[in-house]
Every structure is written in C-alpha cells, then in structure tokens.
N, C-alpha and C positions, 0 to 999 in steps of 0.2 A: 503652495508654490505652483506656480502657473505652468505646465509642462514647456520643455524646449521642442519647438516645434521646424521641424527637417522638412522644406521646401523642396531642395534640391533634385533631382534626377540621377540615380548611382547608374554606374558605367562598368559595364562588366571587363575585372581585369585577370592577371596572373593568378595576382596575392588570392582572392576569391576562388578562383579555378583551384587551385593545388590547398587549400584548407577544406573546399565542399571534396576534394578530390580526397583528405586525409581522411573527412569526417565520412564519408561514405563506405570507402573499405575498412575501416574499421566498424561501422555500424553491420557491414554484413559477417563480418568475423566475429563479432556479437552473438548476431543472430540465427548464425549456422553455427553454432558450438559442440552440437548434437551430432554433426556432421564431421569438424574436423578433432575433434576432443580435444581443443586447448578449452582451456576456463575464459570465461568470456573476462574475466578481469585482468587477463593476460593482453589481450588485447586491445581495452580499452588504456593499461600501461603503454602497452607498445606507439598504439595513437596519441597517445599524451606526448611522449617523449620526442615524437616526429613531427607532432605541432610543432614544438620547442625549437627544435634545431631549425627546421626551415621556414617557420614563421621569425626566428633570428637572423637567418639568412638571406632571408627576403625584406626582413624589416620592419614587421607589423606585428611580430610578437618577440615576447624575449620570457627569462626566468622569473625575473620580478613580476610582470604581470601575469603569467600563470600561478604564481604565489597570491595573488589578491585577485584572482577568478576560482579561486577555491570556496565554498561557502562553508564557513568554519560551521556556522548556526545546524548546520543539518548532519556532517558529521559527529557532532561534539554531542550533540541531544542522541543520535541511532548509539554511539557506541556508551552512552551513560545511559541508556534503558537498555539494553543491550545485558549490559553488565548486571541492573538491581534484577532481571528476570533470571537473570542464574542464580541466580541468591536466592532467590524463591525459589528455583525447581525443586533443588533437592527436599526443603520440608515437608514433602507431601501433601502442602496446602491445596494443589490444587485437582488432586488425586482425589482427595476427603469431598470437594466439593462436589466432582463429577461424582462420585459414589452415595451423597447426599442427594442431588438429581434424580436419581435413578430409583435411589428408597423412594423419596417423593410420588413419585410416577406411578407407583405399582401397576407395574405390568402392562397399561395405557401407550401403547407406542406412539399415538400424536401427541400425547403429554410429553414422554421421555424426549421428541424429538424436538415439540416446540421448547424445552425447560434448555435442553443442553444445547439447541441454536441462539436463545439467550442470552447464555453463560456464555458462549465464544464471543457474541457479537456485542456483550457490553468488555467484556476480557480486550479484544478488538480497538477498543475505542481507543485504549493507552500502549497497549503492548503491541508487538508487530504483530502482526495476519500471520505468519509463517512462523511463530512460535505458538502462538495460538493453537495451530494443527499441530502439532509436533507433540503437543503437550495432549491436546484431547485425542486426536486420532486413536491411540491405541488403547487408552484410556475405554471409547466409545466399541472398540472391540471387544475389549474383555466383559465389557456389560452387557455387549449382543453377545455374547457368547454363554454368559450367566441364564439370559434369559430365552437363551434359543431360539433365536432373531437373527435375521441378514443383517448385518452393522451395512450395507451396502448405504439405504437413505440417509442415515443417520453420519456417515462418511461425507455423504456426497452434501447433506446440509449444512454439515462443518465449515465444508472448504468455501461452499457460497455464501455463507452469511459473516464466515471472517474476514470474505474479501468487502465486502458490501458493510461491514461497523466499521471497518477501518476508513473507509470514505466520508466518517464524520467528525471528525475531528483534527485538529493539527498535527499530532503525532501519531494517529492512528496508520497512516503509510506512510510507506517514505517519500511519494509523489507529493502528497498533500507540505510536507516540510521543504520541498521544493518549489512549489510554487505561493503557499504562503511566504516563505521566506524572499524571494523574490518578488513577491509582488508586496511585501511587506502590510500582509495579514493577521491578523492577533489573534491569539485561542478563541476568544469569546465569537469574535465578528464569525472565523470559519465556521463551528459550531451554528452558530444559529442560522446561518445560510444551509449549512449540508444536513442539519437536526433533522428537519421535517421531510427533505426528501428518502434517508436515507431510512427513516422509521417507516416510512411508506411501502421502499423497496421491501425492507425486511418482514413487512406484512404480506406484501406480495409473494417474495418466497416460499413464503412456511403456507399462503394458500395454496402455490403452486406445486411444491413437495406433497399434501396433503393429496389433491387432484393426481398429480403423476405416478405416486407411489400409492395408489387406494385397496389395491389389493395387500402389498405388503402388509401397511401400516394397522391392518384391518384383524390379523390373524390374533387370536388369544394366546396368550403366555399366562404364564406362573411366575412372579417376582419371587428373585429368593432374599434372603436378610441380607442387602449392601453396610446396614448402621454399622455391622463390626469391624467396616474395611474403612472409617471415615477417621481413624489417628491418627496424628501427627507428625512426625520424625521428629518434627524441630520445630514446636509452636512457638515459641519466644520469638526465631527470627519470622516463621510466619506474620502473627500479629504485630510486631516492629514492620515488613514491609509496607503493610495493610495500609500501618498507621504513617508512614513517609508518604505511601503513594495518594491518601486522602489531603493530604496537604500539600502534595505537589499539585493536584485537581487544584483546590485554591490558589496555587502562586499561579499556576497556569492559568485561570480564570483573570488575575490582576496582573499578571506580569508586564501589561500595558503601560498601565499606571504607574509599576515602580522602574518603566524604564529598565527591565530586564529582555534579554531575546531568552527563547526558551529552553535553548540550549543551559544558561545559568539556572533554573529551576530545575531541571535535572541533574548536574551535576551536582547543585546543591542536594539537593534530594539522596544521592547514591553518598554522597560522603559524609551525612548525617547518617544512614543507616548502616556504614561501617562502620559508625562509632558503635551506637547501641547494641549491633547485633558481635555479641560476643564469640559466637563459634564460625562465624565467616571468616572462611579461607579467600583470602584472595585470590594469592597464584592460580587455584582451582576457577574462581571465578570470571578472572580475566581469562582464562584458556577458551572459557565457550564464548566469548565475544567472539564476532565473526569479520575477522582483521580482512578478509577477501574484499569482503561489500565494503565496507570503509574505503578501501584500498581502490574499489573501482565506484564508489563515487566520488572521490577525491581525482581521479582521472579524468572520470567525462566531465567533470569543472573545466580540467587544465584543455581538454580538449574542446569542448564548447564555446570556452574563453577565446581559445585561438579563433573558432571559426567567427566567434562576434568582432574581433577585433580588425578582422579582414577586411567586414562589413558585407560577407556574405549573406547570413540573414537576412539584414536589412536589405538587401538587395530582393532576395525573395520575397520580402515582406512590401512591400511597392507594390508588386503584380496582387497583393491579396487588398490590400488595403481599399479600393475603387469596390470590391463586395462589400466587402465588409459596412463601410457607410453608406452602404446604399439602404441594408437591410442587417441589422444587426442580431435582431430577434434568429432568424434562420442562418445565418452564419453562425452563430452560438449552438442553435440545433444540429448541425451539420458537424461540428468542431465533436459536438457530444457524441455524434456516432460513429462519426471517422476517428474518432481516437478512442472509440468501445470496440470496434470492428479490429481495427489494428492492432490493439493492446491484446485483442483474444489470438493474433497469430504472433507477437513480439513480444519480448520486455518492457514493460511499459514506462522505467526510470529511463533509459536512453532516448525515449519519444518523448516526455516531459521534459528532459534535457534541453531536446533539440526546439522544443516550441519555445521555452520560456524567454530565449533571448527576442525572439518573431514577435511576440506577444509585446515584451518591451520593446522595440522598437517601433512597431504600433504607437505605442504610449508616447514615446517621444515626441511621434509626429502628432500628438494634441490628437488621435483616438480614443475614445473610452474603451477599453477593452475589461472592465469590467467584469458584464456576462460572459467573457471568454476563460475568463480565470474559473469561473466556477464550472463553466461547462468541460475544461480540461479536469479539473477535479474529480466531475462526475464519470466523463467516458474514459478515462485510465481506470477509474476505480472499479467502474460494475462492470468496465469489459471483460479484467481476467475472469469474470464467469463465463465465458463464452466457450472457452475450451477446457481442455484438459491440460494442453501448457499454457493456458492466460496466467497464471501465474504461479509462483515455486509452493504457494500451500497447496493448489490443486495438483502438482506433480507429486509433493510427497503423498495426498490423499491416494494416490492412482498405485505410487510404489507400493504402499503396505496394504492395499487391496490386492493387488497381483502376490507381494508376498504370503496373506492369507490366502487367497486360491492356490500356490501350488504348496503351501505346506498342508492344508487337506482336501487335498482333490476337487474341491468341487468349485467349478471355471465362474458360478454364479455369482461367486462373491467379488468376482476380478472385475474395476470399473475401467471399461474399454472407451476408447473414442467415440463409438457407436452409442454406446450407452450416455456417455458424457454430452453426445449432439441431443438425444431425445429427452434427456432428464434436465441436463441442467443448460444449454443453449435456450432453451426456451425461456427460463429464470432470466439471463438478460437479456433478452429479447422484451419481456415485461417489465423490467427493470428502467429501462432505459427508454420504453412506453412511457410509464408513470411520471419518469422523471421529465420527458421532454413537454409534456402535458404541464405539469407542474413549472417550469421554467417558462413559460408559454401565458399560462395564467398569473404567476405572478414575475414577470418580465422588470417589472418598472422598479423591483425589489432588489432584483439580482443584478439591474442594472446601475443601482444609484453605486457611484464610487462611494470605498470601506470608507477613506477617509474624509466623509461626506457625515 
C-alpha cells in the first residue's frame, strides 16, 4: 500500500500548544522523580488523565480514542514474560547456572567474566534487562566473594551487556516492542537487523572490560567446589519453562506467517506452562508482575495518543523532515547518538514514545524512515550504558554495590558515578562507534523497507 502522502503546511494552534504544553510537564515530572519522590508512573497517570479531559474539551481527543492509542501488543507480551520469569525464579534454575559458570571458570577472572556476560546477554535476548540483573547481580557477589575477588567488573559487565543483548531482539526491551510494534516489525526481520551489530557491540565490551579492568582481572585466586551449589528447588518446573520458552523462540521466529502479534505467543506460551507446571502458585506469581510499568506504559500511550491527535508531532516533524531527505544516512547517525546521549541522562521508553509518532508521521508524508527505526533501536538501547541512571538495571547494579560497600567497609566495592564515567561511558562510546560504522557500511540494508 502506497503511503498517504501530507502536502499541507500545519499551522500552529491552541489544541497543539496545551497537548506539547501537557506532554512536557509531565515529561519533566518524569524525569525529576529523584527529585520530587512521586513514582514517575504517577505521573505519567496524571498526564494521561489531563490529556483526556482537555483534549475532550478542546475537541481533539476523547476516551474512546485514548482507548485505541493504547498498544495492547506491548503490554500484553511485558506482562506475560513478566509473569513465566517468576515462575522460573524460584526454582533455582538460574542460581545452578551461574554456579555452573563459575565451576567452569576455575579461578580465570576473564573467563568467569566473559562466561557470565554471555549467560546475561543471551538471558537478555528474551527476558527483560532488569530482571536479568536482579537475578545475576547478587548471584555474581557471592561468587566474588567465594573466590575473593571485587565482584565490582563482574557487576559493572552485568549491567552493560544486559543492556546491550536486549537491543537484539524484539522482546528483549521494552523500547524495541515499541517501536517494532509500531512500525510493524516481525521477530525475524528485528533480529537480523540488530543480530550482527549487537554481537559486535558485545565484543567490543568484554574487550573493553578486559583493557579497563587489566589489573583487577589479572590477580590469581583459588576456585573453590561451586558443582555442590548447582540443585534444583523445582526442576520439573525449571525444565517445563526451558521447554515453553524454546518453543515460544519458534512461534516467535513464524509468528509472521501464522498472522500472530507477539503478544499471542507469549501469552500462549505462559498458559501452556501453567498447565504442565504442577506446583505453580499463581497468586505468588502474579504478585511479582510489575503492575507500576504496565500501568505507566499504558499511560504514555493514552498520553502520546493525545499529543498525536493534536497534530503536534506532526507539526514538529515538518521542520525535521527538509534534513532528513536531504541526507538520510547522517540524520539516522545523528537520531543514533541524540537518542544514546539522552537515554544516558533520561528514561529512554518516554523518549521512544515521544519519537515514534514523528517518525510515523514522517512515513505518512511518503519518507522512508526506515534507517530511523533501527537507528532509534540502537541509541535507546546502548545509550543506558552511558551512565549509571541510563537505565533501571544499572541503578539496581549501583544499589547493591553501595549496599555491599557499607555492609563491609570497604568504599572499593561501591560503583560511584566516577567510576561509572571511566569504566563503563567509554563502553558506549564504543558501542555506538562500531555501530554507527556499521550502519554506515551497510546503509542500503538498514535502508531497504521490512516490508520490502
């Protein structure tokens, strides 16, 4: 279908003024949260709710169409993986694993590091970034701790290469289910676009750790026996998840084809392995879904919705547009780093948000925007390496470093800001090198439209 193509000239009115006026103080209520201690999902409610009323007021929005500015496809998929990853924690599956790592390794700290930045960043590919850490972080303690080692590298590689696997695939963040979803992207196609950069990056990393950490990584240790720490709790429902999530890979691979969105492969998926898995507690299991983040991306929809419906966006997207076709290659490079750079001082789903109507709108107007899609992909994703709040696995990584510095005194183990700019700033900084090199060389690739 041949895009509808927007001629016209937009004219800046009210309706626009008082939606960019809704969407901006809520965006900084957002992004000071730190500052004023409401929950930025409180917020992004409260903006939703004030779209509503005065985009009804005004006449450019109402309830029903904040009901179909919601994208079911990306809540419905976070909170059914959401769910089958509770299911797994408890069995110890993934406890055995890292403890398996570690025997592997003897004693070799660039092995134990490269083996267990691996395990997060193929973990990564399917499950969130932020459960990933949650789960290895402390995990990666007690084994620096076994083996009388700063867990500091081994932390700080965690949080970069969770963010950095999860940029390859469709459900690997929740930016990537955003903007596949709206730009109506398929497992397979995201994948083999983000495949090869993102193996790239993640070699980059573990050289980069290797070079920054050289004295750490360099010291002799003594591994002691982890094999007796690699049991089970609950191997039945272990090997049952295993065996759902190897088959959700395949619907996810064809979901294409059977005219599924991938939200139905996972739900399908989570309610197959209620059945099989006999000692799954539900109630237990729904309690660790995390009802906040559903709850505030279901808002910056209703609120997004309103500002597109204004034709704010679109209005900004006018002034971009005369770049863009002039030189599409460097507006994609540029999109890649303005949105690496930002994502390392923001949240990077409310800035994916806010693009992905610009972006369509673009398209509307008979744009290829294309390489913009994958370049928003790439600088949301490798940016949160930039800082220490680029994103919520690297804040938990930071908590339980501080919390291990003052339960034994020693400040070395605590990964500061400082620390954070020299070790791991430089990781995307390389990252986002390789990648923009890559995008660069193969341009005409990342250019051809998916549905091409």
């Amino acid at each position: 279908m041949e895009p509808h193509v927007i001629t016209e000239t937009l004219t800046w009115n009210t309706q626009m003024a008082v939606s960019g006026a809704i969407l901006t103080a809520t965006f900084i209520g957002i992004f000071t949260e730190g500052v004023h201690g409401f929950h930025r999902t409180k917020f992004a409610m409260g903006g939703a709710a004030l779209m509503v009323i005065l985009g009804q007021i005004m006449g450019f929005y109402d309830p029903q169409q904040a009901l179909h500015a919601i994208d079911w496809n990306v809540v419905f998929l976070l909170g059914a993986m959401m769910t089958i990853v509770s299911i797994m924690i408890p069995t110890g599956g993934f406890q055995a694993l890292a403890y398996r790592i570690a025997d592997i390794s003897k004693g070799r700290q660039f092995l134990l590091l490269a083996l267990l930045g691996t395990a997060v960043t193929v973990i990564s590919l399917l499950l969130d970034n932020v459960t990933t850490v949650v789960i290895f972080g402390p995990l990666i303690i007690l084994i620096c701790q076994a083996l009388k080692v700063s867990p500091v590298p081994y932390l700080l590689a965690a949080a970069l290469l969770s963010d950095t696997g999860g940029v390859a695939t469709l459900v690997g963040d929740p930016p990537n289910l955003m903007i596949g979803s709206a730009a109506n992207i398929d497992f397979n196609t995201f994948f083999i676009h983000m495949g090869g950069i993102v193996f790239v990056a993640w070699v980059s990393i573990l050289v980069a750790q290797k070079w920054l950490f050289s004295k750490e990584l360099q010291e002799k240790t003594t591994a002691p026996d982890f094999s007796k720490l690699e049991e089970l709790a609950d191997p039945q429902t272990w090997y049952s998840a295993l065996a759902v999530l190897a088959i959700m890979v395949v619907l996810f691979i064809v979901h294409h084809s059977l005219q599924w969105e991938p939200w139905v492969v996972a739900v399908l998926g989570l309610t197959v392995l209620l059945f099989i898995g006999k000692k799954i507690d539900m109630d237990r299991s729904l309690q660790d879904v995390e009802m906040s983040l559903l709850m505030f991306f279901a808002s910056l929809f209703v609120l997004v919705g309103g500002v597109e419906h204004s034709h704010f966006l679109e209005y900004l997207g006018q002034y971009i547009r005369p770049f863009v076709e002039s030189d599409l290659l460097l507006a994609s490079i540029l999109l890649m780093w303005g949105a690496a750079i930002l994502s390392a001082m923001i949240d990077n789903i409310p800035f994916t948000a806010a693009m992905i109507p610009i972006l369509l709108g673009m398209e509307q107007q008979g744009i290829n925007v294309t390489p913009l899609w994958w370049a928003l992909a790439i600088g949301v994703g490798m940016g949160g390496n930039g800082t220490h709040l680029g994103s919520t696995a690297n804040v938990f990584i930071v908590t339980i470093s501080e919390r291990l510095a003052r339960e034994t005194g020693d400040d070395s183990l605590r990964i500061t800001p400082g620390l954070w700019f020299r070790k791991g700033t430089p990781a995307m900084l390389l990252t986002l090198a390789t990648s923009s090199v890559l995008m660069w060389i193969f341009f005409d690739f990342f250019a051809k439209p998916t549905g091409a």
